[in-house]
TORVOTOR-406782 format. One record per residue: residue in three letters; chain; y, z, x of N, C-alpha, C in turn; residue number from 1. Coordinates in steps of 0.05 Angstrom, whole numbers, plus 32768, in hexadecimal, padded with zeros to 4 digits. Atoms other than C-alpha are relative to their C-alpha. Example, Ala and Ser with C-alpha at 12.3 -4.5 7.8 and 13.67 -1.06 7.14 Angstrom:
BEGIN
aa | ch | n.c2 | n.c3 | n.c1 | ca.c2 | ca.c3 | ca.c1 | c.c2 | c.c3 | c.c1 | i
ala | A | 7FE8 | 8000 | 8012 | 7FA6 | 809C | 80F6 | 8018 | 8000 | 8012 | 1
ser | A | 7FE8 | 7FFF | 7FF0 | 7FEB | 808F | 8111 | 8016 | 800E | 7FF1 | 2
END
This chain:
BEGIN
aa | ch | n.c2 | n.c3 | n.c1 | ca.c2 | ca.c3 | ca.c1 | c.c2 | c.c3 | c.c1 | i
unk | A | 7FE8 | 8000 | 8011 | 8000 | 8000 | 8000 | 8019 | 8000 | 8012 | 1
unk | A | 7FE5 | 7FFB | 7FEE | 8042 | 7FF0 | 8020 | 8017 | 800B | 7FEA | 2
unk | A | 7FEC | 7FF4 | 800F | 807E | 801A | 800E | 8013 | 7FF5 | 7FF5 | 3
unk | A | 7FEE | 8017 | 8008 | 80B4 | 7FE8 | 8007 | 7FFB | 7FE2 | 8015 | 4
unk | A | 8008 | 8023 | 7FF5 | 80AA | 7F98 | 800B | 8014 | 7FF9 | 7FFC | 5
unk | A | 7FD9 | 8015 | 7FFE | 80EE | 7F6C | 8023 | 7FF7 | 7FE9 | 7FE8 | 6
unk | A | 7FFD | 8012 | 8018 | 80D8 | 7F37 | 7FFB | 7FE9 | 7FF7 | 7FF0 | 7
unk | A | 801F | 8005 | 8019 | 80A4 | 7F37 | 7FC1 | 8002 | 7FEB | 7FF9 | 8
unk | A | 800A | 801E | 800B | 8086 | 7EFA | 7FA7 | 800D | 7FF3 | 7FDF | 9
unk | A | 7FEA | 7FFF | 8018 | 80A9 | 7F0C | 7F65 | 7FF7 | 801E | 7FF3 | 10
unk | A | 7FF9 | 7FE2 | 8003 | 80BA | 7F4D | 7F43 | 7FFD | 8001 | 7FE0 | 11
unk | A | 8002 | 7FFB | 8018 | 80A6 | 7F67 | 7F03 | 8011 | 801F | 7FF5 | 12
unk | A | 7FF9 | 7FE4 | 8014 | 80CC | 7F9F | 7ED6 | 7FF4 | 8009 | 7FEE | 13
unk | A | 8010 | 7FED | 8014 | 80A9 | 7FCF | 7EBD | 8014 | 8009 | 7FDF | 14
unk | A | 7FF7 | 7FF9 | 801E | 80B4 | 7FE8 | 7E6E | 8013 | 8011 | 8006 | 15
unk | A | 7FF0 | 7FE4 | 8003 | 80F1 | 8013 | 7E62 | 8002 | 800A | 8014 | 16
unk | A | 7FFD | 7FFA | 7FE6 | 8103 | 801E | 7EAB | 8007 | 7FF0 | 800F | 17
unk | A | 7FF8 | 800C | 7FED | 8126 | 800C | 7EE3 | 7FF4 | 7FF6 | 8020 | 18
unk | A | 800C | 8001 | 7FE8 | 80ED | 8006 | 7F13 | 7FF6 | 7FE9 | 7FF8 | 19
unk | A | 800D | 8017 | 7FF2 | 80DA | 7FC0 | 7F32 | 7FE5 | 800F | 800C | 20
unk | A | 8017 | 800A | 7FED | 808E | 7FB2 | 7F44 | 8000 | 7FEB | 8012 | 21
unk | A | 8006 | 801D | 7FF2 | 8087 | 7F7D | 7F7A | 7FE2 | 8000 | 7FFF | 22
unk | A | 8014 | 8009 | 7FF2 | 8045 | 7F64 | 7F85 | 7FFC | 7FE1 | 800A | 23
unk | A | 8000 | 801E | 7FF0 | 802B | 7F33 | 7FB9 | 7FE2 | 7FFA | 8006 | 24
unk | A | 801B | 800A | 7FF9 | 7FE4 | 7F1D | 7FC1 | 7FFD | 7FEF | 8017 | 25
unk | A | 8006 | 8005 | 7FE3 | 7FCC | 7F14 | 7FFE | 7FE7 | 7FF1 | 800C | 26
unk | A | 8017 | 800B | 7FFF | 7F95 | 7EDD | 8003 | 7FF5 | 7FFE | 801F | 27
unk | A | 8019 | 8000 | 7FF2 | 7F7B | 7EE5 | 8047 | 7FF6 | 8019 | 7FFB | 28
unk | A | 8009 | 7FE5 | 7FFD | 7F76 | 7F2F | 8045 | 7FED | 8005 | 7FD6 | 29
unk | A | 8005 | 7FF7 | 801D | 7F5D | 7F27 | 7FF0 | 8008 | 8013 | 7FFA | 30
unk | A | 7FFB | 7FE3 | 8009 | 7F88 | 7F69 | 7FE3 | 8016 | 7FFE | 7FF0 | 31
unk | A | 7FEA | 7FF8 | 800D | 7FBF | 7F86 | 7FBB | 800B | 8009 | 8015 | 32
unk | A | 7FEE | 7FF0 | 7FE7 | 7FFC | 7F97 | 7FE2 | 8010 | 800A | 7FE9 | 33
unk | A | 7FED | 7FF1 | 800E | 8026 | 7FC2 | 7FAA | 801C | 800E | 800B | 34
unk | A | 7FE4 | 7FEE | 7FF8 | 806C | 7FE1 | 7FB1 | 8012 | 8006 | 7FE6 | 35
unk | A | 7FEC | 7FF3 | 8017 | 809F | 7FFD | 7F87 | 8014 | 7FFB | 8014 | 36
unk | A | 7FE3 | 800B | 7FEE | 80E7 | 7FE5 | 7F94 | 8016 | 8014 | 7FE7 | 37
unk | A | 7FFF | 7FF1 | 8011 | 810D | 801F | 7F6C | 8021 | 7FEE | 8000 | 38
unk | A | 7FE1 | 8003 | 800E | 8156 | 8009 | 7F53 | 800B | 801B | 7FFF | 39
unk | A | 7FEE | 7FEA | 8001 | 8185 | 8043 | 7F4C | 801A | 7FEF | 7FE9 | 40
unk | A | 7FE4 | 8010 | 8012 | 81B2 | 802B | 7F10 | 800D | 801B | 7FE8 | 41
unk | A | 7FF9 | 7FE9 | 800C | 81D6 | 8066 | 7EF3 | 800E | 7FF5 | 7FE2 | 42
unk | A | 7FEE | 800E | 8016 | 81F0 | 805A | 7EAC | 8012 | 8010 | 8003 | 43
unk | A | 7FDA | 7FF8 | 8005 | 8238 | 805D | 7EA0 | 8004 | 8010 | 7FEA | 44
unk | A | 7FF7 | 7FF6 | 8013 | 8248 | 8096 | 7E77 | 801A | 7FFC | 7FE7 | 45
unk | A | 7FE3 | 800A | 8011 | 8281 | 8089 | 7E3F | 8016 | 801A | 8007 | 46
unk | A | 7FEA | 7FF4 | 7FF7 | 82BF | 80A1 | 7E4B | 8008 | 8016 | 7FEA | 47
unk | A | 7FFF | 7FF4 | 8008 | 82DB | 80DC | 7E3C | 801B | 7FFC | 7FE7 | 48
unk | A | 7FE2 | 8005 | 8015 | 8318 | 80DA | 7DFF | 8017 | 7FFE | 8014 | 49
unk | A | 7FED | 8003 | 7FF7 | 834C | 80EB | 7E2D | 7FFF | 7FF0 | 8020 | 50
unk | A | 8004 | 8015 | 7FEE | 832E | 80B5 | 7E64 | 8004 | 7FED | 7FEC | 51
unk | A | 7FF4 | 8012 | 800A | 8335 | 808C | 7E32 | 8018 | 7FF7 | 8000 | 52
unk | A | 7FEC | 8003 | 8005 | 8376 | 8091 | 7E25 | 8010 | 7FF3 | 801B | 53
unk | A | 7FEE | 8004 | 7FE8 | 8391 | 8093 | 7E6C | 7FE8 | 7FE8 | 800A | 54
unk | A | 800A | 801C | 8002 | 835E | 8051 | 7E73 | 8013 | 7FEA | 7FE9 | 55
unk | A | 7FE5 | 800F | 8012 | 8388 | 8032 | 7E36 | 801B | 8005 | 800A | 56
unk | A | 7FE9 | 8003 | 7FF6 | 83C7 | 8043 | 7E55 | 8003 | 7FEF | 8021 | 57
unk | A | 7FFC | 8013 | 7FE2 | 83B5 | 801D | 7E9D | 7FFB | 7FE2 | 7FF3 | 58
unk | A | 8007 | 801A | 8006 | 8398 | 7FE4 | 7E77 | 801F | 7FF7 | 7FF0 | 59
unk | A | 7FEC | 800A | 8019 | 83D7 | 7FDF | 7E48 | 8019 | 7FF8 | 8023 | 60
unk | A | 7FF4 | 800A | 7FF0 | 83F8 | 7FD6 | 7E95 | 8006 | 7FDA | 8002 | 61
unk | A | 8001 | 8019 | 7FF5 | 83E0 | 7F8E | 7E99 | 8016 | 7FF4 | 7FE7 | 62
unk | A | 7FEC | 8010 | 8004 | 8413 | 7F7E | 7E6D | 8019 | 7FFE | 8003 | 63
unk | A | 7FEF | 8001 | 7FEF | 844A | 7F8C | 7E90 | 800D | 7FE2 | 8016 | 64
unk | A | 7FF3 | 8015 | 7FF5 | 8471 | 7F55 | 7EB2 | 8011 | 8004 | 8018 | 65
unk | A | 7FF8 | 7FFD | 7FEB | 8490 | 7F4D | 7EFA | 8022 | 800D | 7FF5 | 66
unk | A | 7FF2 | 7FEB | 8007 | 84D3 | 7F80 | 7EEE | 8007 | 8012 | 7FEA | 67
unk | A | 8009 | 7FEF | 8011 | 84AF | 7FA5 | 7EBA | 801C | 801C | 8000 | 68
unk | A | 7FF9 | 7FEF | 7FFA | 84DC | 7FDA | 7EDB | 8026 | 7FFF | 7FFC | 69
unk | A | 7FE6 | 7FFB | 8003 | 8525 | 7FBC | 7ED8 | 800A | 7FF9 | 8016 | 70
unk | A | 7FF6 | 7FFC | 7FEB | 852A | 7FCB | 7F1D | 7FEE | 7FEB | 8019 | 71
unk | A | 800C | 800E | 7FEB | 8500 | 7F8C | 7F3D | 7FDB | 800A | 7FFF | 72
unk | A | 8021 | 7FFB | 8001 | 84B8 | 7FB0 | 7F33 | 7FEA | 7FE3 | 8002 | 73
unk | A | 8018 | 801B | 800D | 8478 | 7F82 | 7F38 | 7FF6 | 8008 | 7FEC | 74
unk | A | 8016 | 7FFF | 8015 | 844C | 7F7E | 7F07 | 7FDF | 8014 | 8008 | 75
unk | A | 801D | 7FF4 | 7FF1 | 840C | 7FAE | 7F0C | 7FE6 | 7FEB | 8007 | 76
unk | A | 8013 | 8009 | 7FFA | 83DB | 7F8C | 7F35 | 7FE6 | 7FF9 | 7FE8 | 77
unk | A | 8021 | 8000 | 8009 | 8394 | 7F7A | 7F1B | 7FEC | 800B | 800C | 78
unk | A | 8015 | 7FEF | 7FEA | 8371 | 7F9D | 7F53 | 8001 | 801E | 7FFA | 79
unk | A | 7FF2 | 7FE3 | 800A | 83A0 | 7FD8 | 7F4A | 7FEC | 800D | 7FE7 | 80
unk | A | 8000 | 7FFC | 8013 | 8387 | 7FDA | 7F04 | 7FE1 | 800A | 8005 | 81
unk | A | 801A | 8008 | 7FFD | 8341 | 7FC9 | 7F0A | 7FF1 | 8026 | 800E | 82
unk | A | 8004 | 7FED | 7FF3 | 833C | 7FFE | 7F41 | 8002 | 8021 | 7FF7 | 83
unk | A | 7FF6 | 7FEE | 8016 | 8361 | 803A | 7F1B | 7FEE | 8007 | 7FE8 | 84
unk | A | 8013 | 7FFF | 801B | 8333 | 802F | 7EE1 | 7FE0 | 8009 | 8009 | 85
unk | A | 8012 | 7FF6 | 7FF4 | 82F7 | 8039 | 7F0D | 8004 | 801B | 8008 | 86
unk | A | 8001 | 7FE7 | 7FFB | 830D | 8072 | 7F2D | 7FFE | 801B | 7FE8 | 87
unk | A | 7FF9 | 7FEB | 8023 | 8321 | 8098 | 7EE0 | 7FD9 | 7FF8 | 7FF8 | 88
unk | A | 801E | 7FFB | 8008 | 82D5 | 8082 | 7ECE | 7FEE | 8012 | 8016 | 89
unk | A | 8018 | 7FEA | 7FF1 | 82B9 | 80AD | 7F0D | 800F | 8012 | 8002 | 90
unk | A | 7FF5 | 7FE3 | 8001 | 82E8 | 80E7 | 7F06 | 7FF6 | 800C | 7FE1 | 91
unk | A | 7FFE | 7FF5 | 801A | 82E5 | 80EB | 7EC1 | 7FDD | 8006 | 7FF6 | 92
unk | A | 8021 | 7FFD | 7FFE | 828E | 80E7 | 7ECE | 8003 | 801B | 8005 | 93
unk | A | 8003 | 7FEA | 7FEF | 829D | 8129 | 7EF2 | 8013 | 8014 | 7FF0 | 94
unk | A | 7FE5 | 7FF3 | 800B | 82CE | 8147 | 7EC2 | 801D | 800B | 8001 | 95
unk | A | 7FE3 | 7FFC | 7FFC | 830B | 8143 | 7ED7 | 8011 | 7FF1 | 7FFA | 96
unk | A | 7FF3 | 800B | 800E | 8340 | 812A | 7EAD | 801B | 7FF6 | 8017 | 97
unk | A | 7FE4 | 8003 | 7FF4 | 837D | 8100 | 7EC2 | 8022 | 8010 | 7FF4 | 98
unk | A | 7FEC | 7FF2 | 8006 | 83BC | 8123 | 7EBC | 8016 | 7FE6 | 7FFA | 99
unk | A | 7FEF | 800D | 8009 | 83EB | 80E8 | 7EC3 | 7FFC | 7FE3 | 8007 | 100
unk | A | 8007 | 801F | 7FEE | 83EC | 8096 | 7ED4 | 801A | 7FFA | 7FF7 | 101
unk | A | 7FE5 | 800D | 7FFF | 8420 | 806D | 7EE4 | 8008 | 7FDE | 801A | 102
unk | A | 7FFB | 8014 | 7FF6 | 842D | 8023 | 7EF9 | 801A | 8009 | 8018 | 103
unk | A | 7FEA | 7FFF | 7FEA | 845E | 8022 | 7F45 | 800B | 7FE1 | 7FFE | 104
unk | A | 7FE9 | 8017 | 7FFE | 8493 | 7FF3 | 7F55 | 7FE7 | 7FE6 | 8018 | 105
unk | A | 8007 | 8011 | 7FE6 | 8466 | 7FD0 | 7F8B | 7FE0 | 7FF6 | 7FF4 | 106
unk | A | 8024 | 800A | 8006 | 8429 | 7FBA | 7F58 | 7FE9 | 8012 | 7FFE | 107
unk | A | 800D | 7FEC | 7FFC | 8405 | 7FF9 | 7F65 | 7FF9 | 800C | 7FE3 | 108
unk | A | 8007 | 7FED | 8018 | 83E5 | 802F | 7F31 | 8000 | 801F | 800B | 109
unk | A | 8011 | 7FE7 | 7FF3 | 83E2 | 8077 | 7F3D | 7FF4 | 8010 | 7FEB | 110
unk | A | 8013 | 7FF0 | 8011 | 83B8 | 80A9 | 7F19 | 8009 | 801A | 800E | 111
unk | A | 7FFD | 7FE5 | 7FFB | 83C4 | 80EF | 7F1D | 7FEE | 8018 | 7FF8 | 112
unk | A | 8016 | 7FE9 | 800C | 839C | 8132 | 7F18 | 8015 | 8016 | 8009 | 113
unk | A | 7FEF | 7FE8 | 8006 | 83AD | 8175 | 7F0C | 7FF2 | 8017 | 7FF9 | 114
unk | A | 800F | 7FEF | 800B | 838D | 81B4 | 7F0B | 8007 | 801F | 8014 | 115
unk | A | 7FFE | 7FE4 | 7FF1 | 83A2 | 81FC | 7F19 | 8021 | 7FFA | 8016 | 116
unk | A | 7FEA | 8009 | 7FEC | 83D1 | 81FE | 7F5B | 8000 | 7FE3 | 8006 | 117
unk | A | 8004 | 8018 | 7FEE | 83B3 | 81B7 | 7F6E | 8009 | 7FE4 | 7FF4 | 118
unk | A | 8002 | 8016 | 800A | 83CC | 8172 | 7F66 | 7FF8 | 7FE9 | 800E | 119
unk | A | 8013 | 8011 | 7FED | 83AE | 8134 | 7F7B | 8010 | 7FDC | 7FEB | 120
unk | A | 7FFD | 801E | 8000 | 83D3 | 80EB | 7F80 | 7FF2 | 7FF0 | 8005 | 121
unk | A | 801B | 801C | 7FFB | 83A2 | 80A9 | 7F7B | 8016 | 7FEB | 7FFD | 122
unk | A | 7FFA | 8018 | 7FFE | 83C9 | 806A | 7F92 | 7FF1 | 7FF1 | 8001 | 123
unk | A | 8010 | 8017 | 8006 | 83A5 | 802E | 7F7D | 8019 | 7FEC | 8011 | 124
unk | A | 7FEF | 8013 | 7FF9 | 83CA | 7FF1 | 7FA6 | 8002 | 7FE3 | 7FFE | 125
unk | A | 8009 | 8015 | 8000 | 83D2 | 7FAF | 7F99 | 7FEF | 7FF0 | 8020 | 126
unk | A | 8011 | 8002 | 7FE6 | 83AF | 7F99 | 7FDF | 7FE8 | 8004 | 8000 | 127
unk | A | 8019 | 7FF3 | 8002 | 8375 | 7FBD | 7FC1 | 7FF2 | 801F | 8008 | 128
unk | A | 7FFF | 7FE2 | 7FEE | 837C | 7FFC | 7FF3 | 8011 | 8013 | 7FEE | 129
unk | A | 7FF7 | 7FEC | 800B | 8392 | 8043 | 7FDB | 8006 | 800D | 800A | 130
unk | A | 7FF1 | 7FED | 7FF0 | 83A8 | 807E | 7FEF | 7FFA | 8015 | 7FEB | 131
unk | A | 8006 | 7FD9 | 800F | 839E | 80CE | 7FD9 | 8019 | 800E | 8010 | 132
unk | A | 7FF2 | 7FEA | 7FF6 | 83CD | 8105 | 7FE1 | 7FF6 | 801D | 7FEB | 133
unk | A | 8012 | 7FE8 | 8004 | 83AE | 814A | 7FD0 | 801B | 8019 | 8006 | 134
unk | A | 7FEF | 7FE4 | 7FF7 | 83E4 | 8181 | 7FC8 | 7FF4 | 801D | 7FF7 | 135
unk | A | 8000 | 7FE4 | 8000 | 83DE | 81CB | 7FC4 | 8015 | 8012 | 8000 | 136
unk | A | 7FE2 | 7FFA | 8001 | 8420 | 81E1 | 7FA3 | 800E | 7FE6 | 8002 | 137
unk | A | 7FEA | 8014 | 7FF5 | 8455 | 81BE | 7FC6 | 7FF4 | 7FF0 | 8019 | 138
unk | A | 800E | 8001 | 7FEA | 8429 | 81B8 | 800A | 7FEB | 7FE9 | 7FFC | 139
unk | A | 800E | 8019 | 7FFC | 8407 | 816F | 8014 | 7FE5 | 800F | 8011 | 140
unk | A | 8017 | 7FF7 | 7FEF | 83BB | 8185 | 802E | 7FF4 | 7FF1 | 8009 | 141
unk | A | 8012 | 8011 | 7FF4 | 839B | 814B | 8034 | 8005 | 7FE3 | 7FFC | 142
unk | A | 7FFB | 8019 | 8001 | 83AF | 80FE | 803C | 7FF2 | 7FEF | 8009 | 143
unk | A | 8011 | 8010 | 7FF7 | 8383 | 80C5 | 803E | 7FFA | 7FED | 7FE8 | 144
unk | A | 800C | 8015 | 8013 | 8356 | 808A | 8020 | 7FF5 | 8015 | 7FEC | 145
unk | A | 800E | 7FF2 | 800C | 832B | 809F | 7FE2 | 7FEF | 8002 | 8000 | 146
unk | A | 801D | 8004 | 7FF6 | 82EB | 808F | 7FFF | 8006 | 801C | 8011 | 147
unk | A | 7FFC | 7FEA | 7FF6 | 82FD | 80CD | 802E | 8003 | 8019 | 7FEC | 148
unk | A | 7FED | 7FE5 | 8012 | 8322 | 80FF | 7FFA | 7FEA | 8000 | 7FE5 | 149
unk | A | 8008 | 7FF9 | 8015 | 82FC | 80F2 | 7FBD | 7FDF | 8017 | 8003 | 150
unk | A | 8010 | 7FE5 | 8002 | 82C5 | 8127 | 7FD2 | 8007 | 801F | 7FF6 | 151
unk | A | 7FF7 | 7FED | 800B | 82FE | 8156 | 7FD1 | 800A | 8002 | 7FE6 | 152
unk | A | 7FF5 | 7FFE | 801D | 831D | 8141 | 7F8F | 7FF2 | 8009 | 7FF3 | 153
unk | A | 8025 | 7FFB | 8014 | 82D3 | 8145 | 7F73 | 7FFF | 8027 | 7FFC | 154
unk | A | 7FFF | 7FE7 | 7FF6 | 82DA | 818C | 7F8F | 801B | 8015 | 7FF4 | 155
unk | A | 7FF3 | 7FEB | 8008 | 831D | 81AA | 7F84 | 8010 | 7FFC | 7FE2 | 156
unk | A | 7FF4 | 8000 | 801E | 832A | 8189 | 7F39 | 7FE6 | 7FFF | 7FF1 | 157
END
């Protein structure tokens, strides 16, 4: 029995489950070679009411128009958006509600949290890249991407 096969002959799905069988028959040796090729597909929980909402208020961004603002603003990105809306579906998996959102002058989105002393900025950017800022009070603690920080957001909201 091999544990995992690179490339099965073709792959069958089992009933009601996300596990792949490969098998490959092996005519000099006449044997079964079996494996299990497991998938990992988590279902997407539904959002919570007040993800919803602050999901309906980023999406109601895209209609905004380049000086939405008066003052020259772009228009909120599509990445921005896209991105933002992902992140509110894996905070909001973990229960933590957004406190505020809000389209920037430069195409961007940010998302906000809020809990206790702690607050926590999520720049979404048009470029695709982001940015965190993590305060404690008035006191900035921690600045960075959100591939870095979101362990702690997970953590201190």
């Amino acid at each position: 029995m091999i544990a995992l096969q690179e490339t099965p002959l073709y792959r069958k799905r089992c009933a009601s489950s996300s596990i792949y069988l490969s098998e490959a028959f092996e005519t000099e040796q006449q044997e079964w070679n079996s494996s299990i090729v497991i998938g990992i597909y988590s279902p997407t929980p539904p959002l919570s009411n007040a993800a919803m909402k602050a999901a309906a208020k980023i999406l109601s961004f895209r209609n905004f128009a380049d000086n939405w603002d008066s003052y020259g603003a772009e228009k909120p990105s599509e990445r921005a958006i896209v991105n933002a809306l992902s992140f509110i579906r894996v905070i909001d998996a973990n229960g933590i509600p957004v406190y505020f959102t809000a389209p920037g002058p430069n195409g961007e989105i940010v998302v906000e949290l809020r809990k206790g002393n702690y607050e926590a900025e999520v720049y979404f950017h048009a470029n695709n890249s982001n940015e965190v800022l993590i305060y404690e009070g008035d006191t900035c603690i921690s600045e960075g991407m959100l591939d870095y920080l979101l362990p702690q957001i997970l953590e201190l909201f």
